[in-house]
N, CA, C and O atoms as a printed pandas DataFrame, in Angstrom:
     atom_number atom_name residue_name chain_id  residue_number  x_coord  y_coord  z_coord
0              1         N          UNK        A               1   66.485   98.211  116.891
1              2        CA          UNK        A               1   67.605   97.279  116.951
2              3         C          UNK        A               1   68.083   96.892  115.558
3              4         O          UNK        A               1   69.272   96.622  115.383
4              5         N          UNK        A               2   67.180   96.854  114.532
5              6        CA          UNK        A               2   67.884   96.103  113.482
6              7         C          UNK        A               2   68.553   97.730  112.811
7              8         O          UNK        A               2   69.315   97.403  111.902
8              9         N          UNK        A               3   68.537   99.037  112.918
9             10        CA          UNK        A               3   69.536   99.496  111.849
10            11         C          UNK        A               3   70.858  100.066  113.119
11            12         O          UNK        A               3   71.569  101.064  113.006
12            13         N          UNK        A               4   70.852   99.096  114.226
13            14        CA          UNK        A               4   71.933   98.720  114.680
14            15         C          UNK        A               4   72.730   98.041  114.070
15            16         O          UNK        A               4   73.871   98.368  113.741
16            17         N          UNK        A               5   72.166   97.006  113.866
17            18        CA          UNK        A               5   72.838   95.663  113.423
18            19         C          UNK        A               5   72.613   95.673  111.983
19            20         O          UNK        A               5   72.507   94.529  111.543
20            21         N          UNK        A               6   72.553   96.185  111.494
21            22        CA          UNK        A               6   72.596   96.745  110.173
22            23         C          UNK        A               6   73.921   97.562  109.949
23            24         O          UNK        A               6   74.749   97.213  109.107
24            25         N          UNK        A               7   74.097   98.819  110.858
25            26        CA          UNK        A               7   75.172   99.789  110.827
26            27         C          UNK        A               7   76.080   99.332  111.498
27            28         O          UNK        A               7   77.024  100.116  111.594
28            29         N          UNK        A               8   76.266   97.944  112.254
29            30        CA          UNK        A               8   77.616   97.754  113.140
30            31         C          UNK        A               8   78.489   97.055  112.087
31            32         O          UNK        A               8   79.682   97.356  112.052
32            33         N          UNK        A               9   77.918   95.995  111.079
33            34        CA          UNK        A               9   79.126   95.785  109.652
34            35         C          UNK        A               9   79.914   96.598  109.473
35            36         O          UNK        A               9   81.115   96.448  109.699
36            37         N          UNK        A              10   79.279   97.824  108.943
37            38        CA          UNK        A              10   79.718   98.610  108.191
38            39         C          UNK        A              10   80.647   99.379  109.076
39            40         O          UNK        A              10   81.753   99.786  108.720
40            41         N          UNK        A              11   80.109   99.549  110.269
41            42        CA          UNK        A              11   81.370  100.397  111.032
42            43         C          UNK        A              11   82.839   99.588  111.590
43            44         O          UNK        A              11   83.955  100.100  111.684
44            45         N          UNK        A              12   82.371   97.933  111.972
45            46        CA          UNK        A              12   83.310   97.381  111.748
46            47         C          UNK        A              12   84.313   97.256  110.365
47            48         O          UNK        A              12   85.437   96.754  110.410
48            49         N          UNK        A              13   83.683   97.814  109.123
49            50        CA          UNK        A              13   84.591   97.260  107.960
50            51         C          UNK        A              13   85.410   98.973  108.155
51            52         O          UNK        A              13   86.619   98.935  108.380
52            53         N          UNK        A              14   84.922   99.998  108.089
53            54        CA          UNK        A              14   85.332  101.177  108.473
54            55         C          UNK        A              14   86.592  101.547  109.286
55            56         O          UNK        A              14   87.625  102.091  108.893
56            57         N          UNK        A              15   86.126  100.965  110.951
57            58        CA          UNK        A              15   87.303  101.090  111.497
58            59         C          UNK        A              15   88.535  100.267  111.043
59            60         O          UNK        A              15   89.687  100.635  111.273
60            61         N          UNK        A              16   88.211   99.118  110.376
61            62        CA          UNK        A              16   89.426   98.284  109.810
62            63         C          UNK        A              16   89.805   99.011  108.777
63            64         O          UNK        A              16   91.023   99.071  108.607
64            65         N          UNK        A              17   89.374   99.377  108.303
65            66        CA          UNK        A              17   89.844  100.446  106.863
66            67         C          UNK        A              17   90.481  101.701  107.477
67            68         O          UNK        A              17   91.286  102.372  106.832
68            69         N          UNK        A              18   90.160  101.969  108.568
69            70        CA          UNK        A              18   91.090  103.584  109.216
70            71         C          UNK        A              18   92.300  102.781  109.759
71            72         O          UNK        A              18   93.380  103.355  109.617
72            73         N          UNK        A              19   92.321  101.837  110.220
73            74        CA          UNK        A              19   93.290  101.320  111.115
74            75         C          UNK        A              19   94.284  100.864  110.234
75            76         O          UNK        A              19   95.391  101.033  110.745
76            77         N          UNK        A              20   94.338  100.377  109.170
77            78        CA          UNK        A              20   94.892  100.212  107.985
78            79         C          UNK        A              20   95.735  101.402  107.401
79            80         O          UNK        A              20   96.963  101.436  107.315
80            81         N          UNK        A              21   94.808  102.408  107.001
81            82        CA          UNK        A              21   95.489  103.335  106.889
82            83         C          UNK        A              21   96.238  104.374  107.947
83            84         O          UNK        A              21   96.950  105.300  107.560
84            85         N          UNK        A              22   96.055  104.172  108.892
85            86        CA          UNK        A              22   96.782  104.739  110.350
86            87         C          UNK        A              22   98.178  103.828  110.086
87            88         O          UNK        A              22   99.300  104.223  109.768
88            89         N          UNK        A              23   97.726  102.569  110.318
89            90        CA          UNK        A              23   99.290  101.643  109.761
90            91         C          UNK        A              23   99.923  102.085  108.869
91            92         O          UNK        A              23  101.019  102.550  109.183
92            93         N          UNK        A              24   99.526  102.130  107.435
93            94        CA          UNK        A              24  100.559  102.769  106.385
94            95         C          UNK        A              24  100.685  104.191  106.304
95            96         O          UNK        A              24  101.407  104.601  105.395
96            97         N          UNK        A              25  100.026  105.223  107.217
97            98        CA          UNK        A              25  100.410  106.385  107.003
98            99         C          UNK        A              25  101.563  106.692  108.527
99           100         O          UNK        A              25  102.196  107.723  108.754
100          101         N          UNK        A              26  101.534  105.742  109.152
101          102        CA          UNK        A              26  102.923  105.792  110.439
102          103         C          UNK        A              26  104.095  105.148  109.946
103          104         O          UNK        A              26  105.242  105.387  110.323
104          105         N          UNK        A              27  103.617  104.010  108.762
105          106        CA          UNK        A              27  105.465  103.453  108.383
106          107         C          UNK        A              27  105.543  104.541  107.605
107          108         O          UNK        A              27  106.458  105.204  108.096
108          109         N          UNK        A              28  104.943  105.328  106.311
109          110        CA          UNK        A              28  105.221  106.394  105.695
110          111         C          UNK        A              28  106.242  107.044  106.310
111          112         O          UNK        A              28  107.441  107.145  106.053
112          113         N          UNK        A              29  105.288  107.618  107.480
113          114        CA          UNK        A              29  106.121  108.137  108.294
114          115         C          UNK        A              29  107.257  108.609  108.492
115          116         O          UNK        A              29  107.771  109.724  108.406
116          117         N          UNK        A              30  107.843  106.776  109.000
117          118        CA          UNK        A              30  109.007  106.651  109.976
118          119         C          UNK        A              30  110.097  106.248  108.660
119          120         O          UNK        A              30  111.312  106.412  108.548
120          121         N          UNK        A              31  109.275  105.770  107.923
121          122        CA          UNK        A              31  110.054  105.522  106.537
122          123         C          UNK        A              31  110.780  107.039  106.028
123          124         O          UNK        A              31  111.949  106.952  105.654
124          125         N          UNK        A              32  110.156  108.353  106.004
125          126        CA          UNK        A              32  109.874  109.307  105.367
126          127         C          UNK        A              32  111.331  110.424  106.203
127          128         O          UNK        A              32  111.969  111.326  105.659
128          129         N          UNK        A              33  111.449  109.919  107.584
129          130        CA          UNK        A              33  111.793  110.300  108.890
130          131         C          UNK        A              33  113.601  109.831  108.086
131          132         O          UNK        A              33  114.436  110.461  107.439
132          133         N          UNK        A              34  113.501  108.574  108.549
133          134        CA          UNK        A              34  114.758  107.614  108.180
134          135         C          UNK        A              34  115.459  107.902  106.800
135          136         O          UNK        A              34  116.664  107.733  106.611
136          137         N          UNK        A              35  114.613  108.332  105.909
137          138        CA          UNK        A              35  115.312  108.399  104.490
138          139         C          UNK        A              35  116.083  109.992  104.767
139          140         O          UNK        A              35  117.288  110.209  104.635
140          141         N          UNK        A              36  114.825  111.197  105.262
141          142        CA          UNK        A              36  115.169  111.803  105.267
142          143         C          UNK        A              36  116.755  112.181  106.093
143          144         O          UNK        A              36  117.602  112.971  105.678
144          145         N          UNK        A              37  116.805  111.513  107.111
145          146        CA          UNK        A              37  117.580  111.413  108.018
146          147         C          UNK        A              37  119.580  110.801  107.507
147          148         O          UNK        A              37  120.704  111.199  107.812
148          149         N          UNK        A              38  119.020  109.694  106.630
149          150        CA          UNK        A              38  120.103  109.459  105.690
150          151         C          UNK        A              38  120.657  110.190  104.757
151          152         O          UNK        A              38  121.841  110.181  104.418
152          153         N          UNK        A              39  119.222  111.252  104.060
153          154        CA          UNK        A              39  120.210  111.987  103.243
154          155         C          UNK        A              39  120.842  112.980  103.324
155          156         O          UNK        A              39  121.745  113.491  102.661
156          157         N          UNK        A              40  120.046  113.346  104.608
157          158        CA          UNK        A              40  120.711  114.876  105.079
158          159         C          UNK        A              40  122.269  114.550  105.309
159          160         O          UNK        A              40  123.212  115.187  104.839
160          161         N          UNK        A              41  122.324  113.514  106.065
161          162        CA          UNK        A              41  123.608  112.688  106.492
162          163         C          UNK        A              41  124.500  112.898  105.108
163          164         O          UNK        A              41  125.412  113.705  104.932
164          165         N          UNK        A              42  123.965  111.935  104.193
165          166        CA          UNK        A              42  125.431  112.229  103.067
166          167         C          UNK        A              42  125.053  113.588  102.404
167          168         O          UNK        A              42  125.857  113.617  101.472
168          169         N          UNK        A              43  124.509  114.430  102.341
169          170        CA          UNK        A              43  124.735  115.499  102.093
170          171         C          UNK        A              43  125.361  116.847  103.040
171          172         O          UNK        A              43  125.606  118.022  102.768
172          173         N          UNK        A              44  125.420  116.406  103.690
173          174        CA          UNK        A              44  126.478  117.037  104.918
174          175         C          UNK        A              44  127.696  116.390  105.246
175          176         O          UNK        A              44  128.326  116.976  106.127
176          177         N          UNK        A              45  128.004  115.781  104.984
177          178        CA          UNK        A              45  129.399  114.838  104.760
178          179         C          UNK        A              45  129.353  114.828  103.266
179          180         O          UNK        A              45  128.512  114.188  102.635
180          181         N          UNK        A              46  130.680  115.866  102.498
181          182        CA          UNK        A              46  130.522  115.221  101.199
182          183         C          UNK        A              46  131.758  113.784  100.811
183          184         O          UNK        A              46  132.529  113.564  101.745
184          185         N          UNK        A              47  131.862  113.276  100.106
185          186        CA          UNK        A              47  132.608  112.263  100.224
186          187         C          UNK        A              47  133.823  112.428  100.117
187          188         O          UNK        A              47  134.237  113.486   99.643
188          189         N          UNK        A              48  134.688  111.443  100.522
189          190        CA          UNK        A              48  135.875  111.496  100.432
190          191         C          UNK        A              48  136.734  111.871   99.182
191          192         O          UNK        A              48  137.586  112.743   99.009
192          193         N          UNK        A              49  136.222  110.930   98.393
193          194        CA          UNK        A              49  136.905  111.178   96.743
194          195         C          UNK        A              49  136.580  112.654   95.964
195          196         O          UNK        A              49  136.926  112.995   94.833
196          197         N          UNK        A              50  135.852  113.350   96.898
197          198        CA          UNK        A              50  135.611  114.643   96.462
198          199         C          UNK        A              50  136.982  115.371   96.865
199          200         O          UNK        A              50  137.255  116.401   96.249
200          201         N          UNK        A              51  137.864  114.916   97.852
201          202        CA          UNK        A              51  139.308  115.833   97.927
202          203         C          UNK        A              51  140.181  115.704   96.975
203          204         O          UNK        A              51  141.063  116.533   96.748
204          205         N          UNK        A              52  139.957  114.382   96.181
205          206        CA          UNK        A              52  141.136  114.208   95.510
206          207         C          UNK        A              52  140.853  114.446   94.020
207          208         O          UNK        A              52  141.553  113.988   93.116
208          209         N          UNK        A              53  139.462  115.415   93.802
209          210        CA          UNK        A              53  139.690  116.086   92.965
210          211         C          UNK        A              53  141.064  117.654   92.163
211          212         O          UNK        A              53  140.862  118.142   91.051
């Protein structure tokens, strides 16, 4: 029993440390998703003031 309760800290500090990084590697993500998503956007539309060159 005790290198139970010895090893359950540590796996509690663990899973908080994966879950953490599960969090910032999904806004990455959606962050990563969205930017990309914007630039494709103005780079496929070029701008207007580009005609009146």
């Amino acid at each position: 029993m005790t290198t139970k309760n010895n090893l359950d800290p540590r796996i509690a500090k663990l899973e908080d440390q994966l879950e953490k990084r599960l969090r910032l590697a999904l806004l990455t993500l959606v962050l990563g998703i969205l930017i990309g998503f914007i630039f494709g956007a103005v780079i496929a539309m070029p701008p207007v003031w580009l005609g009146a060159l």
